[in-house]
Structure formats: structure tokens, C-alpha cells
C-alpha positions as CSV (number, residue, x, y, z in Angstrom):
1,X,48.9,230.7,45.7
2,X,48.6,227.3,44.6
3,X,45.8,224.9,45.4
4,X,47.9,222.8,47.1
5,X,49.6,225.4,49.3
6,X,45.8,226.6,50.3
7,X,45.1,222.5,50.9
8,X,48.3,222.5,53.3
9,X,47.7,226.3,54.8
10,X,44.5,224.3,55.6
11,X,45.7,221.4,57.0
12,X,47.9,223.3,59.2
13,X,45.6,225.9,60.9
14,X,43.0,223.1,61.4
15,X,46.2,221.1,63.1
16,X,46.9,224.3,64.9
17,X,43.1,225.1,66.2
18,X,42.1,221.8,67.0
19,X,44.6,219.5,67.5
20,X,46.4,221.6,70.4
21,X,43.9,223.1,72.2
22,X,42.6,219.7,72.5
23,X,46.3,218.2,73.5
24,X,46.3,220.6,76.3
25,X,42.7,220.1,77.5
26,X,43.5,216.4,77.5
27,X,46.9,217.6,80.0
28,X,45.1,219.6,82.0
29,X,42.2,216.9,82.8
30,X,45.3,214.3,83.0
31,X,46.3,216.5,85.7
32,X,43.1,216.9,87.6
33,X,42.4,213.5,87.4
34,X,45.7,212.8,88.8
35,X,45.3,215.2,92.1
36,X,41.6,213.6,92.9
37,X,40.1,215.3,89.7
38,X,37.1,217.3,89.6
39,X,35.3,215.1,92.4
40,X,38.1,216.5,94.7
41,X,36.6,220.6,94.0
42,X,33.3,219.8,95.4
């Protein structure tokens, strides 16, 4: 491999590992918040 195919193999699973989880968290809590949030479970 190449370096820059490692740099862009990289980029990608940090993209993949990060970047979603985080996109769905920030759903999930728009969600909640949206339904009375997590005030509304206690």
C-alpha cells in the first residue's frame, strides 16, 4: 500500500468511528429533547 492510501484508509475509519456514532447520538438526544427529554424519565 501506499502512504497515501494508509492516510485516506485513515481518514475514513476515523470518519466511520467517530463521526457517525456521534451523528446518531446527536439524533437520538434531538429526539429526547423533543418528547420532554431526559427531565421527562424521572
Amino acid at each position: 500500500m501506499k502512504t497515501t492510501d494508509k492516510i485516506s484508509l485513515a481518514l475514513l475509519s476515523f470518519f466511520v468511528w467517530i463521526v457517525l456514532p456521534a451523528l446518531g447520538l446527536f439524533l437520538i438526544l434531538d429526539r429526547w429533547f423533543d418528547r420532554g427529554g431526559f427531565w421527562h424519565f424521572r
